[in-house]
Structures are given as C-alpha cells and as structure tokens.
C-alpha positions as CSV (number, residue, x, y, z in Angstrom):
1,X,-7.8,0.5,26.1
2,X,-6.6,3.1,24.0
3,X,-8.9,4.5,20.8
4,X,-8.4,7.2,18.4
5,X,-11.7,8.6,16.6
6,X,-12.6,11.0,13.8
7,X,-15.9,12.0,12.6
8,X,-16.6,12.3,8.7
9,X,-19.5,12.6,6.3
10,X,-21.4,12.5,9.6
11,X,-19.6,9.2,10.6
12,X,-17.3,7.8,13.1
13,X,-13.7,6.7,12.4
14,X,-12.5,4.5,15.4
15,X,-8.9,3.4,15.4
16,X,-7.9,1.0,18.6
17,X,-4.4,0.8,19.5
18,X,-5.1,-2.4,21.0
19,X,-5.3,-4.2,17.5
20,X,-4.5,-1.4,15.0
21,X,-8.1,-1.6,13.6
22,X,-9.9,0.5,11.8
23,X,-13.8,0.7,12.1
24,X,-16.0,3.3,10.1
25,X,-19.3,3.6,12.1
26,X,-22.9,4.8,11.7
27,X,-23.9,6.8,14.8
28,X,-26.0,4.9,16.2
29,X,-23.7,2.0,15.9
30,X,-20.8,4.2,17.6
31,X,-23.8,5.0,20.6
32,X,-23.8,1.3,21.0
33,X,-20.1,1.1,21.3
34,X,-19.2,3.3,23.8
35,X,-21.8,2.6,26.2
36,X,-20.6,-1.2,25.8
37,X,-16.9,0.1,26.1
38,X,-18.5,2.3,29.2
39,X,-18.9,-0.9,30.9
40,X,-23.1,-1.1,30.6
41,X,-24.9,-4.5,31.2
42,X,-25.6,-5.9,27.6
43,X,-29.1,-6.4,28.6
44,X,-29.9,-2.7,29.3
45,X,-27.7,-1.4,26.0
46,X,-30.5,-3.7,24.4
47,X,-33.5,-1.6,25.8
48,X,-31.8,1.8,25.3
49,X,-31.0,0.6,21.7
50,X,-35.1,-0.2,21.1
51,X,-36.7,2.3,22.9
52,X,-34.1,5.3,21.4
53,X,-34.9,3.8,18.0
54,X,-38.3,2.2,18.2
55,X,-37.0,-0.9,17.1
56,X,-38.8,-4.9,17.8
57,X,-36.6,-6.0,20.8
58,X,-35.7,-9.3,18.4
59,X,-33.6,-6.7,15.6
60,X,-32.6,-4.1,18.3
61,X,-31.0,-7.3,20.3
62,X,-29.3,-8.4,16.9
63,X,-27.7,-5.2,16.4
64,X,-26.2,-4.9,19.5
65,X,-24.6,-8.4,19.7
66,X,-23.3,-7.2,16.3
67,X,-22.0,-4.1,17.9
68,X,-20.5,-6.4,20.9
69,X,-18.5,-8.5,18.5
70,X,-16.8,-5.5,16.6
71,X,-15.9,-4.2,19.5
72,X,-14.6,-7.7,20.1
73,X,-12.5,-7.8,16.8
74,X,-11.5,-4.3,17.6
75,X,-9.9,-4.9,21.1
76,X,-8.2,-8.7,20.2
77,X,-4.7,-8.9,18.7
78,X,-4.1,-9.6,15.9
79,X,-0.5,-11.7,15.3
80,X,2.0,-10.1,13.9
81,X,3.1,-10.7,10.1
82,X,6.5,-11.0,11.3
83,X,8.2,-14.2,12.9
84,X,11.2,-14.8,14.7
85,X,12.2,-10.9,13.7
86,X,15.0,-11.2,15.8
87,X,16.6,-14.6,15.4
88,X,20.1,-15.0,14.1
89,X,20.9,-17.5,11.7
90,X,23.6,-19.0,9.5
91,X,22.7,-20.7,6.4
92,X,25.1,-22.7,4.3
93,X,25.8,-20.4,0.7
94,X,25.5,-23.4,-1.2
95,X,22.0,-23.9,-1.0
96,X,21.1,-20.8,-3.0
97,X,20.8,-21.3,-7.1
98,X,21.3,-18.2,-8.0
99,X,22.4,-14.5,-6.4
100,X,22.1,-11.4,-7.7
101,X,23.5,-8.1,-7.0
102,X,22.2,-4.2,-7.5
103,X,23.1,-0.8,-7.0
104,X,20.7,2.0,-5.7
105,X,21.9,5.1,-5.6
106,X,25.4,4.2,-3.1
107,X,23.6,1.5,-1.5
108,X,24.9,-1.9,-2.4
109,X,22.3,-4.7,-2.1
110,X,23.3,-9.0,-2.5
111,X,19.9,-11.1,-2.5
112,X,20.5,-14.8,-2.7
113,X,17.6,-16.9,-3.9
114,X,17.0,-20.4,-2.9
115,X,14.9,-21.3,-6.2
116,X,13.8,-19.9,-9.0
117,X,10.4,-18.9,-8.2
118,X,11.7,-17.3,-5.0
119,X,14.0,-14.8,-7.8
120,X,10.7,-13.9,-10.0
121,X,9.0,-12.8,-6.9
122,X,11.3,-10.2,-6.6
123,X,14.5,-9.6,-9.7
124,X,12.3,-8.5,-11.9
125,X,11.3,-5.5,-10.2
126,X,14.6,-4.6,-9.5
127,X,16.2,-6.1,-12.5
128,X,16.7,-2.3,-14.1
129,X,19.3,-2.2,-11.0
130,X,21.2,-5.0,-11.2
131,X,25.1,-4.6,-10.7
132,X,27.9,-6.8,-12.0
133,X,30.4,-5.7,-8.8
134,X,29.9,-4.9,-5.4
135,X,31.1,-2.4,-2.9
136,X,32.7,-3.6,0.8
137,X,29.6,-1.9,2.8
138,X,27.2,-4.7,0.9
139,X,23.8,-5.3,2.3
140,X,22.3,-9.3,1.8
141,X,19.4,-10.3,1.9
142,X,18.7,-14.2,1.8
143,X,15.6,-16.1,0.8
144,X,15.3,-19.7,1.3
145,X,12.3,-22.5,2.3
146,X,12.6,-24.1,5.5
147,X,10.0,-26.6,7.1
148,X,7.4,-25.3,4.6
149,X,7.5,-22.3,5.0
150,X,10.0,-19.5,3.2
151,X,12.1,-17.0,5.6
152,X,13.4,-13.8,4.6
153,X,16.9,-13.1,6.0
154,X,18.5,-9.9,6.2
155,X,22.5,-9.5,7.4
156,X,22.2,-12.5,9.4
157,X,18.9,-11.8,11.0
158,X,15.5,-13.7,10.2
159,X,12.9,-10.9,9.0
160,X,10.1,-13.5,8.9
161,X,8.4,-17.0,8.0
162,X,5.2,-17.3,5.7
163,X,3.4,-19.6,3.8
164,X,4.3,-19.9,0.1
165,X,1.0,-18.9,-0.2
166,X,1.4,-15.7,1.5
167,X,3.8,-14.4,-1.2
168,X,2.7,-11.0,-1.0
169,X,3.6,-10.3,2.4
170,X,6.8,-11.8,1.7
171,X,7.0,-9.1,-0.7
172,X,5.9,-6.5,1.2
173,X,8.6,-6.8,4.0
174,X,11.2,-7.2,1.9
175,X,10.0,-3.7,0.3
176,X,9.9,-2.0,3.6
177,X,13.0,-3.1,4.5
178,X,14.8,-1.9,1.3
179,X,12.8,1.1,1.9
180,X,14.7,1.8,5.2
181,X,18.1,1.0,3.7
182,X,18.0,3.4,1.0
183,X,16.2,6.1,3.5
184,X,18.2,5.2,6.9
185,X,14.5,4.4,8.4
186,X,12.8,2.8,10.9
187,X,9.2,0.9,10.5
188,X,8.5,3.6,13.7
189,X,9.1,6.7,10.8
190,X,6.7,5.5,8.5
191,X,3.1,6.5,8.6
192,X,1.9,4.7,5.9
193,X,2.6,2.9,3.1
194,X,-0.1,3.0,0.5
195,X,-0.9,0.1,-2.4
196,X,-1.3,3.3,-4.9
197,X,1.0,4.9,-7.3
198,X,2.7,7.7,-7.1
199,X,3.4,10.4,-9.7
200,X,4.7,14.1,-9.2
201,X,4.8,17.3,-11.3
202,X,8.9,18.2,-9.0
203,X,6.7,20.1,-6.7
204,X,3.3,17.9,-5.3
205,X,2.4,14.1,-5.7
206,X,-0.8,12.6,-6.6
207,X,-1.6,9.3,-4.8
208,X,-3.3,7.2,-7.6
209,X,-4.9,4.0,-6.1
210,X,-7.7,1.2,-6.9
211,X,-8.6,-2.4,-7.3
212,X,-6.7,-4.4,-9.2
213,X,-6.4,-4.2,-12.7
214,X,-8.7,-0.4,-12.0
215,X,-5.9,1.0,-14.5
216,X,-3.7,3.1,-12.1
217,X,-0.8,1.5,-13.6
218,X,-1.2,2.2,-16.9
219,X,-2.4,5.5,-16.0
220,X,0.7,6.2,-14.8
221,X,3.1,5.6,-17.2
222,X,1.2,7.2,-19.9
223,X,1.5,10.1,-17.4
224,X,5.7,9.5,-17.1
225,X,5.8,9.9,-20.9
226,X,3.9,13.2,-20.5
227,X,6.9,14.4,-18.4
228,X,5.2,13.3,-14.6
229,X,7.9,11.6,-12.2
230,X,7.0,8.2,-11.1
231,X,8.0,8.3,-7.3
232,X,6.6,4.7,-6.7
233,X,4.4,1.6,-8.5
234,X,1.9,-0.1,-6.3
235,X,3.2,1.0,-3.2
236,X,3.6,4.4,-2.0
237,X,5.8,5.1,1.1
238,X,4.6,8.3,3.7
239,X,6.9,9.4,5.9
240,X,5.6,9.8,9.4
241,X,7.2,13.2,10.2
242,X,6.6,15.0,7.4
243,X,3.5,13.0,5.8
244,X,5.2,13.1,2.8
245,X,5.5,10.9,-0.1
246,X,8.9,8.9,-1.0
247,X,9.9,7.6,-4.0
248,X,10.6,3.5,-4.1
249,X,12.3,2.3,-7.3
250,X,11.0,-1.1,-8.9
251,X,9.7,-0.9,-12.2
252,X,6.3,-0.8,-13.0
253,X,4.3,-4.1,-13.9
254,X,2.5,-4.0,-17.0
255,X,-0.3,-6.0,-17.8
256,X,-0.8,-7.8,-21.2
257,X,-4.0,-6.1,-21.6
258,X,-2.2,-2.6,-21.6
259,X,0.5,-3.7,-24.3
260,X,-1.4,-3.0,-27.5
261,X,-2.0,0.9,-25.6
262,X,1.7,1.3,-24.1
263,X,3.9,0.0,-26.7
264,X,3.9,2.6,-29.1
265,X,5.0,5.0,-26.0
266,X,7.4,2.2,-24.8
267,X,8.5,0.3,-27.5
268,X,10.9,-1.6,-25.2
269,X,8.1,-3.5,-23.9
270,X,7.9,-5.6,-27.0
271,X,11.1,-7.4,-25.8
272,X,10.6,-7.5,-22.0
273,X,10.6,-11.0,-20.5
274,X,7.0,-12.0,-18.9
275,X,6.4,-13.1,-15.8
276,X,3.1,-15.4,-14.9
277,X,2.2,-15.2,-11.4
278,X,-0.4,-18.3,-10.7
279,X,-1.0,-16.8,-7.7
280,X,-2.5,-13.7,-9.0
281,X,-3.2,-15.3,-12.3
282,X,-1.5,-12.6,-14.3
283,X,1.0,-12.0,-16.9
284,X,2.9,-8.6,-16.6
285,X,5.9,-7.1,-18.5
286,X,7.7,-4.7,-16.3
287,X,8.8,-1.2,-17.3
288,X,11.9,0.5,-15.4
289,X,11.3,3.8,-14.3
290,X,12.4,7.2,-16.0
291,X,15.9,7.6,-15.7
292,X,16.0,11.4,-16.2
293,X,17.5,12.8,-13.2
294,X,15.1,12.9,-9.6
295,X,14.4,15.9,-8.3
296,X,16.8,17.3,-5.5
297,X,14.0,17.0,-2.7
298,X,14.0,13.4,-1.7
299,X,10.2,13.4,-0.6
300,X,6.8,15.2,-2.1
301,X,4.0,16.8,0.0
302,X,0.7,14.9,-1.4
303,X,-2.1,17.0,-3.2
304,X,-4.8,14.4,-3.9
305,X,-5.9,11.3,-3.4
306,X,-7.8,9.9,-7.1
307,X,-9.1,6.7,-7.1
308,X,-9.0,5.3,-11.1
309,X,-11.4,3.6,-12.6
310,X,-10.8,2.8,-16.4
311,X,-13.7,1.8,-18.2
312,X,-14.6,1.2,-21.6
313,X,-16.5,3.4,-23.6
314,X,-17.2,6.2,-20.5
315,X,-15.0,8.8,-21.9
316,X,-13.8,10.8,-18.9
317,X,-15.5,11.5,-15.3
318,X,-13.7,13.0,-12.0
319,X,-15.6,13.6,-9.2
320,X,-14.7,15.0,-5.5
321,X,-15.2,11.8,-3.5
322,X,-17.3,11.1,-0.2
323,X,-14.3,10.2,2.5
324,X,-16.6,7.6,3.9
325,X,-16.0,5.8,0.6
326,X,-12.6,6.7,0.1
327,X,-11.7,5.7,3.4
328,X,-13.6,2.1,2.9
329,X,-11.2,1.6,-0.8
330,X,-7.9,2.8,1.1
331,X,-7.3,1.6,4.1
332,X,-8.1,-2.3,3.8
333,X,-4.9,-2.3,1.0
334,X,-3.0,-0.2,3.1
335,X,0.0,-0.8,5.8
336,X,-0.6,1.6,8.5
337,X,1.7,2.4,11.4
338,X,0.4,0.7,14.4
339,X,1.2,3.2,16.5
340,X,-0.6,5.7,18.2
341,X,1.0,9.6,17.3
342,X,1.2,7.7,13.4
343,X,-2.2,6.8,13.4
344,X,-3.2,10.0,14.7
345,X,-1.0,11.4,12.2
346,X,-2.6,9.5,9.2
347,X,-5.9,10.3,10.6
348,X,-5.3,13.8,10.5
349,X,-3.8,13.7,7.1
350,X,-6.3,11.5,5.0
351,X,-9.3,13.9,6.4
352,X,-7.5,16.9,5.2
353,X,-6.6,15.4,2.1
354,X,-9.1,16.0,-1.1
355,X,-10.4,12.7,-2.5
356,X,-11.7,12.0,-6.4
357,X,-13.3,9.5,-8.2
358,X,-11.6,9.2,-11.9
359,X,-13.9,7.0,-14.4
360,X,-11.9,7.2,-18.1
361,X,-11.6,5.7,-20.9
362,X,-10.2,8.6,-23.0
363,X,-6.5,8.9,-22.2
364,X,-5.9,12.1,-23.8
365,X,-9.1,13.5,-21.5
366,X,-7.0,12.2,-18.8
367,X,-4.1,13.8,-19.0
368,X,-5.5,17.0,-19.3
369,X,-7.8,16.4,-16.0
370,X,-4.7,15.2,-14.2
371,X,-2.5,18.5,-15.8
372,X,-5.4,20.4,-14.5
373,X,-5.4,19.4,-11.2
374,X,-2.3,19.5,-10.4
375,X,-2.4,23.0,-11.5
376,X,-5.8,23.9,-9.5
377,X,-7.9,24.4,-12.0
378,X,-9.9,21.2,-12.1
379,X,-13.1,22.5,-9.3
C-alpha cells in the first residue's frame, strides 16, 4: 500500500495511491494511523490512544474506530469517472440536431449535439470560436443520450457515460480532452487541473480560486481590462513537468449579479445571450477572452495562490494564508493526477507555493493589491 505524506502547519498530509485520497491529519490522529497501517490489534491501539492522551476508554475507543474507517476510505477504490473509455462506436449522423464547428489556433474541432441542452452545456463557452469551414485533419466530438445516460464520443471512441445529472463531469472530460488536443497531451502530463482562474502579468500567473459565486470571476475580468492575460476561467490546467500553468480558452461566465459592475468595462455584455443552468440555478452571460495577441511562452510558472472573497462593505483585506486551510478550500474542487511522481509533484508544489486570503469589496483597492503582488511588494 503505497502513501505519500507531507507535514504542514504542524500537520500531516497523507496522499494513498491506492484511492488517490487526500487526508489532512492532526498528529495524534496520524499516530493512530500508522500503527493501524503497522498492522497493531485494534484493541491495544485503543489503550495506547487512552493512556498516551489520558482519555475515558469510551471517547479514546471512538476516536480510533474513526481513525480505522479513514484509513478504510483511504485504501478503497474509488470508480473511475470514466466508462467504457475504450469502446468503439458508430452512431447514425442523423440523430444529432445540430453541429457546430471551431477553430483554435490550427486545430479544427466538429461537436455534434444530440439536443439542445446537450449544445448549452458546452457552445457557449466556445461560441467566441466557432468556424463556418473546416480543415481535412478535423477532430469530432459527439454527444448523445443513450439508455439514460449521455456518452461523450471522441473520433469514434466512447470517452464516458454519466447521469444527466452529473453534467459537470460531463464537462470536465470533455475540457481535458480539448486540453490535450490543443497541447498534444496526455491525462499522464497533467499534474493538476485547478477549479480557479488564471490571470498573468506575460511573465508569472496568479491562481485565483474560491466558492462559488466568491467573486474570482468578476475579479478577473476587471483585471483583463487593466491589461492582465486571462490564461483560463474556472479551470486552470498544470502541467506535470514543468508545474506550470496553461492557458484554456472558453470565455468567462458572467453572473447577472456582476452586470450592473462589468458592463460599463464590457459593454458587449448588454447583448450577450443568457444561459439558465437549473442545475446550478444560475443565469450567466459569457465574455470571450482578450483577443490581443498571447504571449510567445505557451505556459506560466505560478506565483501565488489567492483565495477571493468579495464581500460587501469590507473594503479590502489580503492576508498570507495558513496552508492547512488552503489546502482544505483547494483540493476537494480540484482534479489531481492519480499518480504517484504527479502527486508527489503537486505536493511539492502547493507547499512551496505562497497562499492569501483576499476579502474586497473595493475593486480599485484590488487592483492595486493584485499589481502589487505581482510586483513583490505586497509583504
């Protein structure tokens, strides 16, 4: 049984290979663990556990069942998201409604959509890129329902099966396999890919990242109309070699509670189709990235990791962040490479990495605390 572990803020990270879990651990809870993984009788783990810590033998035997069935969850494998990833399949054209074609770069890229709410998972992201002609070397992708369930199908070959419900990692596949097209990847050369956003002064990135509607979108583009490159919205690619950042290129999704703020900045947003997603039960306009030209350098080494928070009325607070905490916020949103030398890799990387906490409310305070640290002169 193969683990990886760390130690931070006087903590233990503990990453098994087995499942591609992540556990963050007190150290007494780690103590537990490894005499459990050591192969000592449950029963005599219990007294250590009570007399080490002076504990009633009812809570000390608690604790170390709860121990017991982490370790449980950390050593049992989980399925994987794809199904049937190799399967071959011919589906009749005329089953698709509509298909739609787009140009990144010289990649050509045919998606055929079964339905309509099949194409507003994904054309509108992409929409920015849509091509009325196609070159020979096309790509296709295919999306279609079949026995409940909808299938993602890529030159012939079934990328995988999920749940109308399970939209989003419908979504995310289809990303990481445009991802590989446009970079001639592997899922093996990715470390990481992060549900952040990306922006970069040419030189260094900044990994921007949060809940849901924390801001980091709207963040960002008023950052892109200060002169920032957007390298990627909502998901933020890391290659595994270099640990660098990529770019990705659908357009940003703008909620309607950012329009009053963004449309003097972007006044094209006025006219932009919306897009309800019941699923998420929100509205969003969505923004195509700067079309100035990309920096020569395909990828960006990353110089911070800020976690936004935009709340009303605070004004503007950034703050080096614990990476007990930060860890906790990242990684549960996050695709990590399931294996080992990337794990080890990401480990390696996200410990060395400086971590902030970004409470705002005053964009203008924003920008300069962003232009500031970028520049090192923030702390």
């Amino acid at each position: 049984m193969a683990f990886i572990e760390r130690s931070t803020e006087g903590k233990k990270i503990i990453w098994s290979e087995h499942s591609n879990r992540y556990l963050l651990m007190e150290p007494h809870a780690y103590d537990v663990m490894m005499q459990l993984i050591g192969g000592v009788n449950l029963g005599k783990v219990i007294q250590w556990f009570n007399e080490s810590y002076g504990l009633p033998e009812r809570e000390g035997r608690r604790y170390v069942r709860e121990v017991r069935d982490m370790l449980e969850k950390l050593t049992t494998t989980e399925p994987g998201e794809l199904s049937g990833s190799c399967q071959h399949a011919i589906i009749d054209s005329g089953r698709f409604t509509e298909t739609k074609y787009y140009q990144i770069n010289d990649l050509s890229i045919r998606l055929d959509y079964e339905n309509d709410r099949m194409k507003t998972l994904i054309h509108p992201k992409f929409a920015h890129l849509e091509a009325d002609s196609l070159k020979s070397d096309t790509n296709f992708f295919q999306l279609y329902q079949q026995d409940q369930e909808w299938v993602l199908m890529f030159n012939g070959v079934i990328k995988g099966k999920w749940n109308p419900d399970q939209a989003g990692l419908l979504i995310g596949r289809f990303f990481v396999e445009l991802l590989n097209l446009i970079y001639r990847k592997t899922d093996e050369e990715w470390m990481a890919v992060f549900h952040a956003s990306g922006l970069s002064n040419g030189e260094q990135a900044i990994l921007f990242t949060g809940e849901s509607g924390s801001g980091k979108t709207t963040l960002s583009a008023i950052l892109m109309s200060q002169g920032y490159q957007l390298l990627s919205d909502d998901m933020v690619p890391f290659d595994a070699r270099l640990q660098e950042a990529f770019s990705f290129p659908a357009a940003l999704s703008i909620k309607d509670k950012a329009l009053d703020l963004l449309l003097p900045i972007y006044p094209e947003l006025k006219s932009a189709g919306e897009f309800y997603y019941p699923a998420m039960n929100k509205t969003v306009r969505y923004l195509k990235p700067d079309e100035s030209p990309q920096h020569e350098r395909k990828s960006m080494p990353c110089k911070a990791i800020v976690f936004v928070n935009y709340q009303p009325g605070s004004g503007l607070k950034i703050e080096k962040m614990p990476k007990d905490l930060a860890f906790q916020q990242l990684v549960p949103d996050s695709w990590i490479s399931p294996l080992a030398q990337n794990a080890e890799r990401f480990l390696d990387w996200f410990l060395a990495m400086p971590c902030y906490q970004l409470t705002y409310s005053d964009n203008d305070k924003m920008v300069t605390a962003i232009n500031q640290l970028f520049e090192n002169d923030l702390f």
